[in-house]
PDB file of N, CA, C and O in Angstrom:
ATOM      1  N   UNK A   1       9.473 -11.505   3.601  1.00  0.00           N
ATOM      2  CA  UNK A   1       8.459 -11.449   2.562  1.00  0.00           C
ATOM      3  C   UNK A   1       8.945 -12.284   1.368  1.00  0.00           C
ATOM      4  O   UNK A   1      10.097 -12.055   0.999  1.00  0.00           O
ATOM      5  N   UNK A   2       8.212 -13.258   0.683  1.00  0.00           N
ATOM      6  CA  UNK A   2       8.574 -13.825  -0.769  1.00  0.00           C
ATOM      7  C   UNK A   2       9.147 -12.971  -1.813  1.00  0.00           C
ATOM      8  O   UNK A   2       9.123 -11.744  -1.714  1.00  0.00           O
ATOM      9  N   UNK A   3       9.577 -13.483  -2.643  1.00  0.00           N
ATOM     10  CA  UNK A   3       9.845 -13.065  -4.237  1.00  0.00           C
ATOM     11  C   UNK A   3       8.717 -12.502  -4.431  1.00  0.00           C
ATOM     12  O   UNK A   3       7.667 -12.739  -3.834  1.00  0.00           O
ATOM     13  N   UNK A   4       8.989 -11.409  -5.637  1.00  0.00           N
ATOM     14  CA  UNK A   4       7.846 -11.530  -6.576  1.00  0.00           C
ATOM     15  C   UNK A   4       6.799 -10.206  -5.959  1.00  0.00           C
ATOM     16  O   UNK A   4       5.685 -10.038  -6.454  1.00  0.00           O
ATOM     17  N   UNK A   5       7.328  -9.305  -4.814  1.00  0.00           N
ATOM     18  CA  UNK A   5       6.697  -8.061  -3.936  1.00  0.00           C
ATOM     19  C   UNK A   5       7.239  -7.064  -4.526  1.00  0.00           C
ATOM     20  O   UNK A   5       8.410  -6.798  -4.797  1.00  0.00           O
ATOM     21  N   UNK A   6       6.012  -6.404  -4.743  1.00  0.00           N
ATOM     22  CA  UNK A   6       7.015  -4.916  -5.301  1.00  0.00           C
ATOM     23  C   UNK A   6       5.670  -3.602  -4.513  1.00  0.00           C
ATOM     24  O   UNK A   6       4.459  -3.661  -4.301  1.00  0.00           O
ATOM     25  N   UNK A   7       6.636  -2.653  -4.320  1.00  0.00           N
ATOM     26  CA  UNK A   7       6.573  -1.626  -3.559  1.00  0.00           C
ATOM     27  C   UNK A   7       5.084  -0.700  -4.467  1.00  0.00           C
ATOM     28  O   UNK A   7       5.319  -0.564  -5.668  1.00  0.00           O
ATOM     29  N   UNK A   8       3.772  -0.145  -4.030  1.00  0.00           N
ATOM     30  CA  UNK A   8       2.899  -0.135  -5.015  1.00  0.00           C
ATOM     31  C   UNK A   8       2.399   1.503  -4.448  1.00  0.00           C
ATOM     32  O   UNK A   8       1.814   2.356  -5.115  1.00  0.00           O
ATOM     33  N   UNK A   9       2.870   1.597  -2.941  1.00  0.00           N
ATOM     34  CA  UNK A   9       2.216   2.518  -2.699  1.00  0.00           C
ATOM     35  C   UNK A   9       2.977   3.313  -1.164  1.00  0.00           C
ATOM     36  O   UNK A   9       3.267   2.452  -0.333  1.00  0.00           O
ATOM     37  N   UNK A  10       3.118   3.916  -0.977  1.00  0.00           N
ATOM     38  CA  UNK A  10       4.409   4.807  -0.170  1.00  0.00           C
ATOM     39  C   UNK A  10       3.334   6.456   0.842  1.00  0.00           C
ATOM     40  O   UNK A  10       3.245   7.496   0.188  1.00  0.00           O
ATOM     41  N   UNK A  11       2.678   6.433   2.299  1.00  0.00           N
ATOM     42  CA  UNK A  11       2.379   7.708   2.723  1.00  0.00           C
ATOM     43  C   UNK A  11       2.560   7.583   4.012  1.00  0.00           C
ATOM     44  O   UNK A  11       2.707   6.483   4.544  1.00  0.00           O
ATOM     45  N   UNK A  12       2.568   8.832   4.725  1.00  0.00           N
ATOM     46  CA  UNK A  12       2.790   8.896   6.282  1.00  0.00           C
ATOM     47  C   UNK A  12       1.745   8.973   6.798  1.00  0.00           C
ATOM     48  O   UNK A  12       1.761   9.373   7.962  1.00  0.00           O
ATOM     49  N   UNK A  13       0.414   8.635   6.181  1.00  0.00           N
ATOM     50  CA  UNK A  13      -0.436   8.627   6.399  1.00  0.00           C
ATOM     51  C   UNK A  13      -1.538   7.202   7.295  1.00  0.00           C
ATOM     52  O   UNK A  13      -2.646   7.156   6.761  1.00  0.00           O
ATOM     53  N   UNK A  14      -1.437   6.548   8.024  1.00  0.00           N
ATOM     54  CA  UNK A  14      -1.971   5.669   8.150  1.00  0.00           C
ATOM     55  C   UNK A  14      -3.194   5.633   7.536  1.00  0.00           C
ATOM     56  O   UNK A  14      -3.084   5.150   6.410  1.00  0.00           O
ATOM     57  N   UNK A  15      -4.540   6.010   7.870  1.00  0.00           N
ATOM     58  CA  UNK A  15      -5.475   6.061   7.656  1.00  0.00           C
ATOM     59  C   UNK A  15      -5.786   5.912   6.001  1.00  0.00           C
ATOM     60  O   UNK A  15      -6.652   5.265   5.412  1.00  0.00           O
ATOM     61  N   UNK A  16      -4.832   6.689   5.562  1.00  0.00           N
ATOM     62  CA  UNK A  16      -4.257   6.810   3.686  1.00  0.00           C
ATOM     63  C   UNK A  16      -4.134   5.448   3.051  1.00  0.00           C
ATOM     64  O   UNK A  16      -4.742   4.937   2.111  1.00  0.00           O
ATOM     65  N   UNK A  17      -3.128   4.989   3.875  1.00  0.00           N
ATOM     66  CA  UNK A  17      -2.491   3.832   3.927  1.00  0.00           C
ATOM     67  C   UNK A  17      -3.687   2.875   4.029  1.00  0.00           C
ATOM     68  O   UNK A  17      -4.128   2.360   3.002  1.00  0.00           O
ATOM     69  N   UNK A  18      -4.185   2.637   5.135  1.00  0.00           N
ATOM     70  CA  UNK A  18      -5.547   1.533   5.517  1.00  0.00           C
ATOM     71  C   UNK A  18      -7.044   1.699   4.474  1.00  0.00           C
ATOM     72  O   UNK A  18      -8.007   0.940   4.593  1.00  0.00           O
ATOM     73  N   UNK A  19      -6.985   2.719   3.581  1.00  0.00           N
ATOM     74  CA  UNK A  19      -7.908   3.286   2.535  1.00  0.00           C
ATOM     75  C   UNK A  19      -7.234   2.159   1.822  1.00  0.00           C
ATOM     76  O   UNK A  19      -7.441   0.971   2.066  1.00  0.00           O
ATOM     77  N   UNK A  20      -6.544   2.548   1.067  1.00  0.00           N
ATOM     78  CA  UNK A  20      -5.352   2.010  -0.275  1.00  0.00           C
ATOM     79  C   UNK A  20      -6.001   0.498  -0.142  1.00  0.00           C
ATOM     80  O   UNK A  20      -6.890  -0.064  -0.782  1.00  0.00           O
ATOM     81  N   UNK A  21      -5.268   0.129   0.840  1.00  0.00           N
ATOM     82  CA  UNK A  21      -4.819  -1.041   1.485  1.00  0.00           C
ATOM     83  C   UNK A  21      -6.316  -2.054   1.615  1.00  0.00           C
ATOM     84  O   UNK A  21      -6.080  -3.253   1.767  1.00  0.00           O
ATOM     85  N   UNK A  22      -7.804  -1.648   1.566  1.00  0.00           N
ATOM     86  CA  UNK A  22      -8.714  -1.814   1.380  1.00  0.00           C
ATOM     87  C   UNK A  22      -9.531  -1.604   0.377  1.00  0.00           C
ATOM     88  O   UNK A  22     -10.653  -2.106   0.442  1.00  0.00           O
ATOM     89  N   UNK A  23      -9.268  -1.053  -0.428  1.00  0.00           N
ATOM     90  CA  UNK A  23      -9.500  -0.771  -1.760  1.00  0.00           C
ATOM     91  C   UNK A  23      -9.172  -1.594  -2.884  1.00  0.00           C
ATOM     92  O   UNK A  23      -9.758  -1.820  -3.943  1.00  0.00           O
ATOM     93  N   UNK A  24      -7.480  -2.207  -2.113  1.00  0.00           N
ATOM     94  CA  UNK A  24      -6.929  -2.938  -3.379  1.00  0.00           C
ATOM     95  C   UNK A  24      -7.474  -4.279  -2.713  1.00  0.00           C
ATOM     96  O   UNK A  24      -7.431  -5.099  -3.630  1.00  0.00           O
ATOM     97  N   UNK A  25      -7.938  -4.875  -1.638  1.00  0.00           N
ATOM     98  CA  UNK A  25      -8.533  -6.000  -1.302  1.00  0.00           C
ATOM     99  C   UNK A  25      -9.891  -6.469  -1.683  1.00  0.00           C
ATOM    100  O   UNK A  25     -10.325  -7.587  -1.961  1.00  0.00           O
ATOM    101  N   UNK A  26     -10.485  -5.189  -1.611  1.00  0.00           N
ATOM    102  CA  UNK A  26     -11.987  -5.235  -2.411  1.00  0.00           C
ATOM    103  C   UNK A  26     -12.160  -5.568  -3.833  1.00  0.00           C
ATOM    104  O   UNK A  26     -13.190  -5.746  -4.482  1.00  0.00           O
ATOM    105  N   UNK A  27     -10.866  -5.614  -4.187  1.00  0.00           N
ATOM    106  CA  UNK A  27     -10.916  -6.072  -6.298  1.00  0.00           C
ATOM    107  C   UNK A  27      -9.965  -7.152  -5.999  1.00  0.00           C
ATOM    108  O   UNK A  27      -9.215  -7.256  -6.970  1.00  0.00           O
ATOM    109  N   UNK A  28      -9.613  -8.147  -4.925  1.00  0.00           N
ATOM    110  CA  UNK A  28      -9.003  -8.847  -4.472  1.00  0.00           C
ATOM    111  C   UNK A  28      -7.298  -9.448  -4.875  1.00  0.00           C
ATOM    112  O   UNK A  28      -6.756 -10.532  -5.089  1.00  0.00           O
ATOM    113  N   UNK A  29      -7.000  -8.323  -4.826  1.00  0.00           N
ATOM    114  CA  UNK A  29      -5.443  -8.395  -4.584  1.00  0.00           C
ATOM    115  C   UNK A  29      -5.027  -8.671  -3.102  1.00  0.00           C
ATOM    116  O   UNK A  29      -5.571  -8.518  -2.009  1.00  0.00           O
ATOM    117  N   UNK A  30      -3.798  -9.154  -3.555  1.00  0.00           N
ATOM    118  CA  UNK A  30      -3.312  -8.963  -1.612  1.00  0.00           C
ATOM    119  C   UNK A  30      -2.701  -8.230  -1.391  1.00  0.00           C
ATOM    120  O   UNK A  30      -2.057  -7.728  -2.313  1.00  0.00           O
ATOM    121  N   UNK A  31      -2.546  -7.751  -0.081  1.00  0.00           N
ATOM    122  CA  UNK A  31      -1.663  -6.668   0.417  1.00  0.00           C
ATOM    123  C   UNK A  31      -1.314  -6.458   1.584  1.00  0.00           C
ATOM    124  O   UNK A  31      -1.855  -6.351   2.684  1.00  0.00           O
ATOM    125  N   UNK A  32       0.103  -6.398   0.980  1.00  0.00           N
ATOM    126  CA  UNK A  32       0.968  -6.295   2.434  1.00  0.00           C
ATOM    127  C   UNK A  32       1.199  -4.749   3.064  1.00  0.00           C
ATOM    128  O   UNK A  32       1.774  -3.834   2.474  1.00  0.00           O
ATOM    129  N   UNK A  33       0.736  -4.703   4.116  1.00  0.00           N
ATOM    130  CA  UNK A  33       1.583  -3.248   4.652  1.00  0.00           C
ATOM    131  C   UNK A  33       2.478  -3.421   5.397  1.00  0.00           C
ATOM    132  O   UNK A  33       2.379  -4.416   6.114  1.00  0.00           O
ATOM    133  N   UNK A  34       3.617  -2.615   5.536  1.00  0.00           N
ATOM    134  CA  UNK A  34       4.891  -2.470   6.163  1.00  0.00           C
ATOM    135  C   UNK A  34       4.939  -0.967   7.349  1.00  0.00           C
ATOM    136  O   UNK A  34       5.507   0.042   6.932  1.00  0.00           O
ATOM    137  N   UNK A  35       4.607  -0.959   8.106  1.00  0.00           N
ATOM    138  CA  UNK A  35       4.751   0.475   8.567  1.00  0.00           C
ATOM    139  C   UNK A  35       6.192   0.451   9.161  1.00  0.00           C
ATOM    140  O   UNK A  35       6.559  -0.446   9.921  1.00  0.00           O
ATOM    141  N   UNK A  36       7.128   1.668   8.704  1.00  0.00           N
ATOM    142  CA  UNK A  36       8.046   1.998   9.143  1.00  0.00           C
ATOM    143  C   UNK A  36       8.262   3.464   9.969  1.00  0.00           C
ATOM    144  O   UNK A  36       9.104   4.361   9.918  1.00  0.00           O
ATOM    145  N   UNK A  37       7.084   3.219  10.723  1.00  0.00           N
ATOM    146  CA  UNK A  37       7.199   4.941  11.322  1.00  0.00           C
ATOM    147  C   UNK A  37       7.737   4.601  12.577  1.00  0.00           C
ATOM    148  O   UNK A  37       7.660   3.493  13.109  1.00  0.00           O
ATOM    149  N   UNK A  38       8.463   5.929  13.168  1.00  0.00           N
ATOM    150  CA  UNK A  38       8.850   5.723  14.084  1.00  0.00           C
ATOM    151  C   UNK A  38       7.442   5.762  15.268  1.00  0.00           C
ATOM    152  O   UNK A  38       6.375   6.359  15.130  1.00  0.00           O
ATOM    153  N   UNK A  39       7.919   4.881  16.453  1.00  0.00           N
ATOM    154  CA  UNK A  39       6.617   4.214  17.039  1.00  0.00           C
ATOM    155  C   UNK A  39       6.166   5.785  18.574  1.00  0.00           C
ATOM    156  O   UNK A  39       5.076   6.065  19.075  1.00  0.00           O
ATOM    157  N   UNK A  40       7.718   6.475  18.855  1.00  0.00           N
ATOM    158  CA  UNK A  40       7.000   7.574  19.285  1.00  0.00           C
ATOM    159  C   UNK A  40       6.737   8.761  18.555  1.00  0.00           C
ATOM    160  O   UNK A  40       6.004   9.522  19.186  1.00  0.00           O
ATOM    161  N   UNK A  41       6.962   9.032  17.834  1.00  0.00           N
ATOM    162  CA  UNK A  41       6.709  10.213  16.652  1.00  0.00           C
ATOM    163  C   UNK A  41       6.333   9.943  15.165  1.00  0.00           C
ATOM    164  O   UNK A  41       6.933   9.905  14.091  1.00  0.00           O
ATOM    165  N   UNK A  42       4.991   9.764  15.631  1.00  0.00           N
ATOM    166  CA  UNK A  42       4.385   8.938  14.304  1.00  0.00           C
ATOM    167  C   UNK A  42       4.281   9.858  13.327  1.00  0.00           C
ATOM    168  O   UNK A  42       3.339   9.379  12.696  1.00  0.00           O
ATOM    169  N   UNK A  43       4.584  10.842  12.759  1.00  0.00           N
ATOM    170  CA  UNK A  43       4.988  12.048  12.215  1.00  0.00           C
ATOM    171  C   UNK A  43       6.381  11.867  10.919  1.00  0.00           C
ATOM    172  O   UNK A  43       6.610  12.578   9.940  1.00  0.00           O
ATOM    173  N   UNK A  44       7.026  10.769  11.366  1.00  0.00           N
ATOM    174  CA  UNK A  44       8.668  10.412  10.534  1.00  0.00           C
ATOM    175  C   UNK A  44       8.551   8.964  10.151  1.00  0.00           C
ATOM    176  O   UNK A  44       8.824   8.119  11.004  1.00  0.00           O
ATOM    177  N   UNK A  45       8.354   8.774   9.530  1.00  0.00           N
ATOM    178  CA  UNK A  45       8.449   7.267   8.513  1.00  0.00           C
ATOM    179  C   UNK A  45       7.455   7.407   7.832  1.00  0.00           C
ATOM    180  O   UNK A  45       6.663   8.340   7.960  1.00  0.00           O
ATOM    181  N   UNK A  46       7.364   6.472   6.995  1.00  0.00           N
ATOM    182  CA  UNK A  46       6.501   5.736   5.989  1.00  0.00           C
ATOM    183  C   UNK A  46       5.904   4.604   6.483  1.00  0.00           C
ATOM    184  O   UNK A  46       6.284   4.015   7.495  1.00  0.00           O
ATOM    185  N   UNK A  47       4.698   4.192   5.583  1.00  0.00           N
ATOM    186  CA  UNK A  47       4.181   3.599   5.376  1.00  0.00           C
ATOM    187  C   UNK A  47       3.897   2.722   3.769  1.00  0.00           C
ATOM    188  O   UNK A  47       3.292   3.178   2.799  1.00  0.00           O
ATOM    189  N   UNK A  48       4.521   1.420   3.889  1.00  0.00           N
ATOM    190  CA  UNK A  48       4.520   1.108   2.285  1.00  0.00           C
ATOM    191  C   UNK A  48       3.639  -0.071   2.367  1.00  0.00           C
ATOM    192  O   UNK A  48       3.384  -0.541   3.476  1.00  0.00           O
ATOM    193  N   UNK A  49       3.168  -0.576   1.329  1.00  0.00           N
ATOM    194  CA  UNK A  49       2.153  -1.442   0.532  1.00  0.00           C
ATOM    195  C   UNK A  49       2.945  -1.921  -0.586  1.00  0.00           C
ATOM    196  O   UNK A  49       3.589  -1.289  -1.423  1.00  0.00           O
ATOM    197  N   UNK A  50       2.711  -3.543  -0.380  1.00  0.00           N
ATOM    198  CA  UNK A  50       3.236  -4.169  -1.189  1.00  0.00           C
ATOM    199  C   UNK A  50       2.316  -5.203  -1.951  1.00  0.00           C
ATOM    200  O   UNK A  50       1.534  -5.917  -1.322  1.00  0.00           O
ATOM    201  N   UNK A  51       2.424  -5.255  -3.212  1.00  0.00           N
ATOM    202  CA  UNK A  51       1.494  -6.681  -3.619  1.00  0.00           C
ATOM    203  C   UNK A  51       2.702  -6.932  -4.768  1.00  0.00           C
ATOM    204  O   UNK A  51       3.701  -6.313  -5.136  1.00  0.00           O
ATOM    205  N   UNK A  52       2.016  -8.230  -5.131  1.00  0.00           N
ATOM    206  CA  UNK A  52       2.339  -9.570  -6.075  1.00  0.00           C
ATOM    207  C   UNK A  52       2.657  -8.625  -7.474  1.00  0.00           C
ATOM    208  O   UNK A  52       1.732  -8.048  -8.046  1.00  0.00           O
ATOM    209  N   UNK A  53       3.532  -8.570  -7.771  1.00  0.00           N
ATOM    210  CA  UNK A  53       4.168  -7.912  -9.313  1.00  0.00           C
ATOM    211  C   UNK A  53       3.220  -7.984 -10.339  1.00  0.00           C
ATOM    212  O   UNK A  53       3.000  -7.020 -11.073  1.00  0.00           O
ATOM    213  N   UNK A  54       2.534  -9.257 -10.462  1.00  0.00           N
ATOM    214  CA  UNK A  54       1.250  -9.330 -11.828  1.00  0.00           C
ATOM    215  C   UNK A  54       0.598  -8.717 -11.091  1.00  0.00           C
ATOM    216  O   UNK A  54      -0.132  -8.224 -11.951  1.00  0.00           O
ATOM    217  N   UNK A  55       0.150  -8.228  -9.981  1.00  0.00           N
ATOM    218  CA  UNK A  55      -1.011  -7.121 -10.052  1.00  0.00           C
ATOM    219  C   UNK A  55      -1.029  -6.089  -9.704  1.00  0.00           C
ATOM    220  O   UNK A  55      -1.835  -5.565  -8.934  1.00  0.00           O
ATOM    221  N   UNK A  56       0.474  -5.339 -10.579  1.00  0.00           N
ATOM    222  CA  UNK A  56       0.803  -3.570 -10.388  1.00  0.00           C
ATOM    223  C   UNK A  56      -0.310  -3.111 -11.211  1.00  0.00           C
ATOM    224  O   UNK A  56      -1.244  -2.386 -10.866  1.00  0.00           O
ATOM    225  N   UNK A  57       0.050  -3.919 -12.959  1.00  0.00           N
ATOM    226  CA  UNK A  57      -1.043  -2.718 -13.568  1.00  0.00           C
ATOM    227  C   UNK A  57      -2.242  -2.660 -13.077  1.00  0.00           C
ATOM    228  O   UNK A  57      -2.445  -1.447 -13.024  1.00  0.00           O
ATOM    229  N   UNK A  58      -3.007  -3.092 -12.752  1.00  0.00           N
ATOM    230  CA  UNK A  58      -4.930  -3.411 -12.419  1.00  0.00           C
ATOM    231  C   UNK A  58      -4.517  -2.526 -11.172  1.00  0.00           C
ATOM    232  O   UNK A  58      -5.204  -1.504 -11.184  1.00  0.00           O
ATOM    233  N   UNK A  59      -3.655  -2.550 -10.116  1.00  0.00           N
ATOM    234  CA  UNK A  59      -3.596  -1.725  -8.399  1.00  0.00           C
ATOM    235  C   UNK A  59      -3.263  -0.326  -9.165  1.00  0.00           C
ATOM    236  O   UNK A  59      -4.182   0.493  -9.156  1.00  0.00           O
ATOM    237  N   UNK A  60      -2.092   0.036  -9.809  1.00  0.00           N
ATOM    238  CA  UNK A  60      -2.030   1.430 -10.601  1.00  0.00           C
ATOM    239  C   UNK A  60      -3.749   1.854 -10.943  1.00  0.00           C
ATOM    240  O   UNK A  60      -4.453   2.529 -10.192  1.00  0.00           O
ATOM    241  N   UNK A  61      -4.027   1.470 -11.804  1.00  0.00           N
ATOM    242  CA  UNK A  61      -5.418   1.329 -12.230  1.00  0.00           C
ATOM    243  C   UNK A  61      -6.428   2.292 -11.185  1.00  0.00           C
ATOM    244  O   UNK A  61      -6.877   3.437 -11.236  1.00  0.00           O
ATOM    245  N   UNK A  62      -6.515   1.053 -10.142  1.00  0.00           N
ATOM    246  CA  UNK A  62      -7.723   1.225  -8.996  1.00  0.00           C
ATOM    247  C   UNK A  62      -7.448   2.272  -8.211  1.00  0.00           C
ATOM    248  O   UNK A  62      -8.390   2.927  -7.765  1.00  0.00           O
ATOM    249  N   UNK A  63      -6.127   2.617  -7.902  1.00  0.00           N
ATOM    250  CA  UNK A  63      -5.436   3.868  -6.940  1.00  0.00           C
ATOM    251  C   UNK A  63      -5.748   4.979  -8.194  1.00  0.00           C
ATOM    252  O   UNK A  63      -6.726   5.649  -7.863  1.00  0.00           O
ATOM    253  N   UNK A  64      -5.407   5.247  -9.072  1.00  0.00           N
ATOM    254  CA  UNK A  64      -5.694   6.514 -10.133  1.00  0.00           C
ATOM    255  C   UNK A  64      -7.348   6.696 -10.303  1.00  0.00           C
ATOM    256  O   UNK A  64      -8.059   7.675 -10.531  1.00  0.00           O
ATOM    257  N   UNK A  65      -7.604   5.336 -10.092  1.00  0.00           N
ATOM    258  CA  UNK A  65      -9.133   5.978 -10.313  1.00  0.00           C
ATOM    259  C   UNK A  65      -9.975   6.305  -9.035  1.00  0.00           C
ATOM    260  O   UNK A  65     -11.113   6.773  -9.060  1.00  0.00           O
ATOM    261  N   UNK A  66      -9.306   6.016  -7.995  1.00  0.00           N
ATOM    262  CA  UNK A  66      -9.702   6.380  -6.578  1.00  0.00           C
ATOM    263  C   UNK A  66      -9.826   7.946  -6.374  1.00  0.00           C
ATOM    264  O   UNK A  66     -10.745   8.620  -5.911  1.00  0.00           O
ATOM    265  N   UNK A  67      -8.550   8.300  -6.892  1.00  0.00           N
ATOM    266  CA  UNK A  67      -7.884   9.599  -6.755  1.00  0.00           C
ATOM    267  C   UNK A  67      -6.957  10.013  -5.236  1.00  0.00           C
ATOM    268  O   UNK A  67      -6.771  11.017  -4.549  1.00  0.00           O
ATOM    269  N   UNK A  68      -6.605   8.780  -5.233  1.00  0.00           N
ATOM    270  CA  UNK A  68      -5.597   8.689  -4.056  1.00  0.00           C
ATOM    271  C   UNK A  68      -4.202   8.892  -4.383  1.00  0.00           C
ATOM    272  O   UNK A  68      -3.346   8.834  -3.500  1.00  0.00           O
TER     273      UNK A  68
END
């Protein structure tokens, strides 16, 4: 991944995750997801979301007002 990624959003949730993750594309940020779950017990890892550092505050923003 480039410079300049910072970590915006963290659940074990996929579906959680693919919300977020569409939400912050619709006010057109980009976004990266990372899934780190384990692939037979999808139950243990995370799931993280990453975007571009200038657009934490506005993604903070859109996730608080989601209520996610």
């Amino acid at each position: 991944m480039e410079k300049n990624w910072i970590k915006i959003y963290t659940t074990s949730l996929l579906t959680t995750a693919n919300l977020v993750m569409t939400l912050l594309q619709e006010h057109e940020i980009e976004v990266v997801q990372l899934n780190k779950q384990d692939s037979s017990y999808l139950r243990f890892g995370e799931i993280e979301l990453y975007i571009h550092e200038q657009h934490f505050k506005e993604a903070i923003e859109i996730i608080i007002k989601s209520g996610l």
